[in-house]
Backbone as a printed PyTorch tensor [residue, N CA C, xyz], in Angstrom:
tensor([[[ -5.7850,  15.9370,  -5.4510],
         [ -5.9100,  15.5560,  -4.0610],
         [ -4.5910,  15.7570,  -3.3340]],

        [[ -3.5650,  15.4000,  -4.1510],
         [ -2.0080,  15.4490,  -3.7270],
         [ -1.8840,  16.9790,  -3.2940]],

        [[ -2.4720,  17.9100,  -3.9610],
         [ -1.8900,  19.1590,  -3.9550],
         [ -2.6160,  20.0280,  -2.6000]],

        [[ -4.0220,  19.4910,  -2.1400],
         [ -4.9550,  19.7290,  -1.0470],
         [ -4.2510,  19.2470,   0.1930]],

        [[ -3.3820,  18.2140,   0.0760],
         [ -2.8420,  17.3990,   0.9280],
         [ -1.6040,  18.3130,   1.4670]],

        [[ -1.2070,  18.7580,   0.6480],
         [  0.5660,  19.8230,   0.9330],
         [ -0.1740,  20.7550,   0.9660]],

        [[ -0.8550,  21.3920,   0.7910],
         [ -1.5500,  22.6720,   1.0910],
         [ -1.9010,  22.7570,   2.7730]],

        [[ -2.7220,  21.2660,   3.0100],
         [ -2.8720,  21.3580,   4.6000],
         [ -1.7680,  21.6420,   5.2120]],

        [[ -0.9010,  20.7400,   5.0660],
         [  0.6560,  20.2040,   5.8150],
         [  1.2320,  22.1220,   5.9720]],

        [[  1.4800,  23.0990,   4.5070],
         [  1.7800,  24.0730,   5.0910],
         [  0.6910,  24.8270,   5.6750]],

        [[  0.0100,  24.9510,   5.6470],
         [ -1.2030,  26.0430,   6.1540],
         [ -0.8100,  25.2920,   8.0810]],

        [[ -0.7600,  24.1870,   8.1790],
         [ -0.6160,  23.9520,  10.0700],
         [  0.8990,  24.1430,  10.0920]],

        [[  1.8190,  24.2460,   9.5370],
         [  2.9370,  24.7680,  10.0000],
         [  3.3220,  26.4150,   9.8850]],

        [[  2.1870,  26.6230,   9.4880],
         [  2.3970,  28.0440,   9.0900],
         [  1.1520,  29.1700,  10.0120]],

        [[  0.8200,  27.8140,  10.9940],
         [ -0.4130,  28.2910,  11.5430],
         [ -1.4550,  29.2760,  11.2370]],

        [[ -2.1380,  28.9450,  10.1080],
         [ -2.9390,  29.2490,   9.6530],
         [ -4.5170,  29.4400,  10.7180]],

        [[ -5.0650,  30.1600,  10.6010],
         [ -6.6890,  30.1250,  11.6320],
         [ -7.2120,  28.8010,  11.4830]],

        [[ -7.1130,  28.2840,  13.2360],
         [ -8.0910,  26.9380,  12.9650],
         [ -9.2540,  26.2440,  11.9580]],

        [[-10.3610,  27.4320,  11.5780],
         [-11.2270,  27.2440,  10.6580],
         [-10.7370,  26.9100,   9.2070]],

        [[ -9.7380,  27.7570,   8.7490],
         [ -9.0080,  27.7670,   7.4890],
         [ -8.4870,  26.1780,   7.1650]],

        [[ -7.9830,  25.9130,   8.8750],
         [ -6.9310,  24.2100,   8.3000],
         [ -8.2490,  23.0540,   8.5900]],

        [[ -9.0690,  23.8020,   9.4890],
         [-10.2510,  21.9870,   9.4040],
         [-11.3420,  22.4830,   7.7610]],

        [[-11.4840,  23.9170,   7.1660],
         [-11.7560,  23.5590,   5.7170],
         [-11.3180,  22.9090,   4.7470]],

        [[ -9.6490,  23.2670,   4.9140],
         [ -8.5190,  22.4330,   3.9960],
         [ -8.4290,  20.7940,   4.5220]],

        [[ -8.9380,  20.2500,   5.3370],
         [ -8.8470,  19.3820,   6.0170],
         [-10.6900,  18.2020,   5.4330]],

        [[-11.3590,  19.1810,   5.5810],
         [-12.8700,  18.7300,   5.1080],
         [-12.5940,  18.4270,   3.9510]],

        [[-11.7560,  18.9990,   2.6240],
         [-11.5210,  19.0520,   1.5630],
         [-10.6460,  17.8140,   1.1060]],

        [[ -9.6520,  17.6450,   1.5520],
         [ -9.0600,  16.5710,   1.3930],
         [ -9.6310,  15.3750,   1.6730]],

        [[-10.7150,  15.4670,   3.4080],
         [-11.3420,  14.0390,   3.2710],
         [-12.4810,  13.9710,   2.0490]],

        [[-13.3050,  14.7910,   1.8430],
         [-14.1850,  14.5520,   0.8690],
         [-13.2280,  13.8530,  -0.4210]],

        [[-12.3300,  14.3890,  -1.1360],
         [-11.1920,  14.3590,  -2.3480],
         [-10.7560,  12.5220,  -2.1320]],

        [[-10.5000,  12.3710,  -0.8880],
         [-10.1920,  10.9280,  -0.2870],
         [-11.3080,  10.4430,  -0.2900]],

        [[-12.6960,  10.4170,   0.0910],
         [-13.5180,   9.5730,  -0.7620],
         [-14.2200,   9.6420,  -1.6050]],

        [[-13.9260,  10.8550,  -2.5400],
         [-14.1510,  10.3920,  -3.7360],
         [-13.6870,   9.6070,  -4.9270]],

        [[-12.1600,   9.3310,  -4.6540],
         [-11.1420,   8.5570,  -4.8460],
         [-11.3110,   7.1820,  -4.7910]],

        [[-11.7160,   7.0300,  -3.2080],
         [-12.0110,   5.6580,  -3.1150],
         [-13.1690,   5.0410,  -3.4280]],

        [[-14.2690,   5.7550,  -3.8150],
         [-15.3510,   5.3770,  -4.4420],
         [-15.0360,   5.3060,  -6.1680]],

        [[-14.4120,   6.1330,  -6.4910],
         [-13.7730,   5.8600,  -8.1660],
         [-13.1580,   4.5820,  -8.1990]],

        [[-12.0350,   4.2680,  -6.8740],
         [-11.3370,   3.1910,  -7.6970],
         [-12.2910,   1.9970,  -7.1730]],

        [[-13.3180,   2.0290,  -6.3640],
         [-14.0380,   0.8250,  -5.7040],
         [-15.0930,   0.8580,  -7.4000]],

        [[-15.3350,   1.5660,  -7.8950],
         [-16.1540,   1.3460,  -8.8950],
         [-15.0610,   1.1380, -10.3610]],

        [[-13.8410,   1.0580, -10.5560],
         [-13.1930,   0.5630, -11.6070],
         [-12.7890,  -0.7300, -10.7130]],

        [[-12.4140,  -0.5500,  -9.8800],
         [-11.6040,  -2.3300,  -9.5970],
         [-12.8750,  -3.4730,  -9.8750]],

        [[-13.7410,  -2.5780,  -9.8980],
         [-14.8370,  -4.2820, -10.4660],
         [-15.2100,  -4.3950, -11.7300]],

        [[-14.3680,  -3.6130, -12.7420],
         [-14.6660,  -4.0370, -13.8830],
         [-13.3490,  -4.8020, -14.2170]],

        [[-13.1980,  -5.7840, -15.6670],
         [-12.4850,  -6.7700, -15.5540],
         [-11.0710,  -6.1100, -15.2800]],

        [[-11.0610,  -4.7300, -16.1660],
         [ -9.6610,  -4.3500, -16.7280],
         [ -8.5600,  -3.8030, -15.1470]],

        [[-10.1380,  -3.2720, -14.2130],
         [ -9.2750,  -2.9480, -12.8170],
         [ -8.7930,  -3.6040, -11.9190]],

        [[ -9.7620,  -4.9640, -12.0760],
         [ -9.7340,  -5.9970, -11.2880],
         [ -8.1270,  -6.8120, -11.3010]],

        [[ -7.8990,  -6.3980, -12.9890],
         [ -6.5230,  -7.1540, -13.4490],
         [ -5.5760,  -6.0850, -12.6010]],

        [[ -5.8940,  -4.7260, -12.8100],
         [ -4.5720,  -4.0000, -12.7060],
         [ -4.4630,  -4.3050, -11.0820]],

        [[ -5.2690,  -4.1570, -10.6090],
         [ -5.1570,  -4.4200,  -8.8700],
         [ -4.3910,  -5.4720,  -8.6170]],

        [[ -4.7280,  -7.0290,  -9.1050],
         [ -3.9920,  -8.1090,  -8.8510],
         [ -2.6680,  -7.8720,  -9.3980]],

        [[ -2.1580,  -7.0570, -10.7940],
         [ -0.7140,  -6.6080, -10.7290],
         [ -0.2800,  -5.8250,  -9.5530]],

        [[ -0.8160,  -5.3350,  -9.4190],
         [ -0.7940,  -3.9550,  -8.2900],
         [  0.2760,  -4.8600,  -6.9850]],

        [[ -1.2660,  -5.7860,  -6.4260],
         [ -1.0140,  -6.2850,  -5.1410],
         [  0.4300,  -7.2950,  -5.4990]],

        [[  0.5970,  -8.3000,  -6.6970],
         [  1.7280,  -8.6920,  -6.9130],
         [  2.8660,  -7.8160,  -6.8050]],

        [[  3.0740,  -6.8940,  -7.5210],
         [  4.8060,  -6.3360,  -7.5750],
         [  4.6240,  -5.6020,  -6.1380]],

        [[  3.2500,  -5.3640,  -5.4710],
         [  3.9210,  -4.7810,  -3.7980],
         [  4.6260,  -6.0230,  -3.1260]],

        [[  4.0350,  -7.1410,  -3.2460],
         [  4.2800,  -8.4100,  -2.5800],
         [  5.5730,  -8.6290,  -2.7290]],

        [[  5.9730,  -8.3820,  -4.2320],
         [  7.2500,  -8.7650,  -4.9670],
         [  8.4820,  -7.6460,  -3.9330]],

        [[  8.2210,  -5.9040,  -3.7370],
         [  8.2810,  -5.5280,  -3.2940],
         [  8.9970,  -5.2390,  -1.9400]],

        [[  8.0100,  -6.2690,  -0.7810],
         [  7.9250,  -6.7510,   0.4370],
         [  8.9580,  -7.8400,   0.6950]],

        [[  8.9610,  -8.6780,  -0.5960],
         [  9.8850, -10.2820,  -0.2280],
         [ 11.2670,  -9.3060,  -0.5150]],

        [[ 11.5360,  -8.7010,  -1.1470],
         [ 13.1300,  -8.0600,  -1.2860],
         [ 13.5190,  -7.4610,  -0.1170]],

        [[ 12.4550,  -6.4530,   0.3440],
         [ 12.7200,  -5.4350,   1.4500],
         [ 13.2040,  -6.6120,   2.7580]],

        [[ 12.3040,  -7.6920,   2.9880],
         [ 12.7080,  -8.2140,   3.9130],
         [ 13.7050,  -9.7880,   3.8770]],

        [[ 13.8530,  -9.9220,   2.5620],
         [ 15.0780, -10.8200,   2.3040],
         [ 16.4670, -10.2370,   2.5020]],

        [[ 16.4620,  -8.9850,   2.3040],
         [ 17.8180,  -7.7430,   2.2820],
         [ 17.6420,  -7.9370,   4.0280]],

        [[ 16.6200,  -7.2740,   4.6440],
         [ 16.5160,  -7.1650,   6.2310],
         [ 16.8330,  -8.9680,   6.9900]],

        [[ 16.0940,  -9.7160,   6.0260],
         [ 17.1090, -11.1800,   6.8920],
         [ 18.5540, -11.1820,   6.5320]],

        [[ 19.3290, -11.5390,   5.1120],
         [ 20.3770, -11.3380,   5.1530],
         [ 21.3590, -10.0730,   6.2580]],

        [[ 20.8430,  -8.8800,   6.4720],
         [ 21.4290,  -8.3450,   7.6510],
         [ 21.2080,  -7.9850,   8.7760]],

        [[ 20.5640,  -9.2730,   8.9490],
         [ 19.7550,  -9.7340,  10.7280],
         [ 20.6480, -10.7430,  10.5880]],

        [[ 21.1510, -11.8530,   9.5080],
         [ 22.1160, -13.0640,   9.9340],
         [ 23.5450, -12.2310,   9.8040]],

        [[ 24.1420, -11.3650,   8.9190],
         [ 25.1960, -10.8070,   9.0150],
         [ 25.4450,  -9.7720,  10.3600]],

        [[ 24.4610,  -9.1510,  11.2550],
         [ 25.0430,  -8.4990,  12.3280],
         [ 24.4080,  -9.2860,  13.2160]],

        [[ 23.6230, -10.3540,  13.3440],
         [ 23.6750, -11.8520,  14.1330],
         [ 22.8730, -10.9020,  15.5970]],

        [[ 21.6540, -10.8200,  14.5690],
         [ 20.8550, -10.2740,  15.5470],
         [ 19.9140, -11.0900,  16.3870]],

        [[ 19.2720, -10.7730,  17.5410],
         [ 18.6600, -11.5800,  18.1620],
         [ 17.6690, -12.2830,  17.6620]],

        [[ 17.6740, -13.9280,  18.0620],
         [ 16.5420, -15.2370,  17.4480],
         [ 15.0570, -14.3620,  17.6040]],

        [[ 14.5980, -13.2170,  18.5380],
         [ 13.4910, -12.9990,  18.2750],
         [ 13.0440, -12.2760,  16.8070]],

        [[ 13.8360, -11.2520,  16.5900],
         [ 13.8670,  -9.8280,  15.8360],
         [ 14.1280, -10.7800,  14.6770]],

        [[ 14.8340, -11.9580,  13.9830],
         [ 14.9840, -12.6460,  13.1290],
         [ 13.9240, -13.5310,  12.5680]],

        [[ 13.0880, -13.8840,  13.9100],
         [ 11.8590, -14.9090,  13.3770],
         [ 10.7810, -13.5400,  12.8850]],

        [[ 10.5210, -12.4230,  13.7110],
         [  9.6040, -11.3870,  12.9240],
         [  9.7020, -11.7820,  11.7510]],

        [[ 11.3120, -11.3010,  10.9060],
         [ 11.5200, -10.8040,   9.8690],
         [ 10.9990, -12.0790,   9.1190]],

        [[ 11.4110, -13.4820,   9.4980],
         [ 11.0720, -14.3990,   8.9400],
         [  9.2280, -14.6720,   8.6930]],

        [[  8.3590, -14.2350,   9.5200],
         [  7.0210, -14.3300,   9.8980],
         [  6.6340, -13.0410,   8.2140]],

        [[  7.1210, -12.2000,   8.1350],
         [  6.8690, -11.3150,   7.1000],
         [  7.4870, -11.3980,   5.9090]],

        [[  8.3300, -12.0290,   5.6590],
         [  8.9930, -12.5590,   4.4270],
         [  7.8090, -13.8010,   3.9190]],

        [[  7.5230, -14.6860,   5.0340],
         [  6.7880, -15.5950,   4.3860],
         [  4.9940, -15.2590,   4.0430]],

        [[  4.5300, -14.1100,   5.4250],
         [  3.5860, -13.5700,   5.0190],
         [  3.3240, -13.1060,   3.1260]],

        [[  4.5570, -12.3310,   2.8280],
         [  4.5060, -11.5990,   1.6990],
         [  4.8560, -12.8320,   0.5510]],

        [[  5.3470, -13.6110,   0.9120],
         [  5.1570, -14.8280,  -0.1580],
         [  3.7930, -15.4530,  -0.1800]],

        [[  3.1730, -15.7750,   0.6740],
         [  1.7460, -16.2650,   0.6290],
         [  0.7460, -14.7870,   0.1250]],

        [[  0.9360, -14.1110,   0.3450],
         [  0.3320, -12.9820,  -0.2400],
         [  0.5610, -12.6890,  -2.0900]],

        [[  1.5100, -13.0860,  -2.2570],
         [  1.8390, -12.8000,  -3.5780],
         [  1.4290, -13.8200,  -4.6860]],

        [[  1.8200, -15.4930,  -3.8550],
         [  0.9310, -16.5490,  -4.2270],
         [ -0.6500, -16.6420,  -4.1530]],

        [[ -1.2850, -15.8620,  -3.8750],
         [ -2.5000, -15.5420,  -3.7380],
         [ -3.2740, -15.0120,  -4.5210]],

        [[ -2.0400, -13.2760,  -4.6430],
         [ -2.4250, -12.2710,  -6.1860],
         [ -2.1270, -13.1040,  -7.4190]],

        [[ -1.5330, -13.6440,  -7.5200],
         [ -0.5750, -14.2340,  -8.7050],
         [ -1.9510, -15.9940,  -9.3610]],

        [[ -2.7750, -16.2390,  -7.9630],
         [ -3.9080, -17.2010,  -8.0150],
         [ -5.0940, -16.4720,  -9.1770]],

        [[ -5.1380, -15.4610,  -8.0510],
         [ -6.2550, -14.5410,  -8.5970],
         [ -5.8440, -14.0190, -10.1390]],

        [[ -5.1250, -13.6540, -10.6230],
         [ -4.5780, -13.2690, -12.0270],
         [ -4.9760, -14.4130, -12.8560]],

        [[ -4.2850, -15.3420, -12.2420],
         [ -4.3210, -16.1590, -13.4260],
         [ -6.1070, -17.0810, -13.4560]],

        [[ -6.6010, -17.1160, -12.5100],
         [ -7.9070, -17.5130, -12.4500],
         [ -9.1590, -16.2970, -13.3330]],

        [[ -8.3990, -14.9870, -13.2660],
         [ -9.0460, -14.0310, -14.4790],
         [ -8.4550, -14.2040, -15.7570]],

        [[ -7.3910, -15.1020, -15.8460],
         [ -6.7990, -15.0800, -17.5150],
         [ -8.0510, -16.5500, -17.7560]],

        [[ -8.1130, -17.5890, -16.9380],
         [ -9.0660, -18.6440, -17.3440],
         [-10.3350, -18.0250, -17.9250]],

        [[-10.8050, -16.9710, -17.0280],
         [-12.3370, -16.1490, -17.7170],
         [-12.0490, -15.7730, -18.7540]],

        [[-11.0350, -15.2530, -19.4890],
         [-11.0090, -14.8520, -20.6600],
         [-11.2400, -15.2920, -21.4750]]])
């Protein structure tokens, strides 16, 4: 799918015939849901269901660094109280998000 995907990207910089880039274009969306129908049919068995809730944890895990680094240098260049509470609104988002995945995990280790 990756490779249909860079194939489009040069074929429109390389202006390729309109027909040529909306085929390469039909191709990739079909490739994109067939993808998402694969992983919608493994994430409901137990073993996907687990890897997803890792999944969504280490993005979460992820998210709290990216924007703990971005508060520490929102208080070091003492940026404005608005642009600081964002950062704060998404730091805590991604903690309640992670406490959530981290619910769900362990409520599939109880099924076991």
């Amino acid at each position: 799918m990756n490779g249909i995907g860079q194939r489009l990207q040069q074929a429109r910089l390389e202006k390729w015939p309109k027909e040529e880039v909306q085929l390469l274009n039909q191709l990739r969306q079909q490739a994109n849901q067939q993808v998402t129908e694969l992983n919608d049919v493994t994430n409901k068995t137990p073993i996907g269901a687990r890897q997803q809730a890792k999944a969504q944890i280490n993005q979460a895990q992820l998210s709290i660094q990216a924007f703990a680094r971005l508060l520490e240098q929102a208080e070091a260049e003492q940026w404005e109280t608005a642009r600081k509470a964002t950062l704060e609104k998404a730091l805590k988002e991604a903690h309640r998000q992670k406490e959530q995945a981290e619910t769900t995990l362990e409520e599939m280790d109880g099924l076991d």
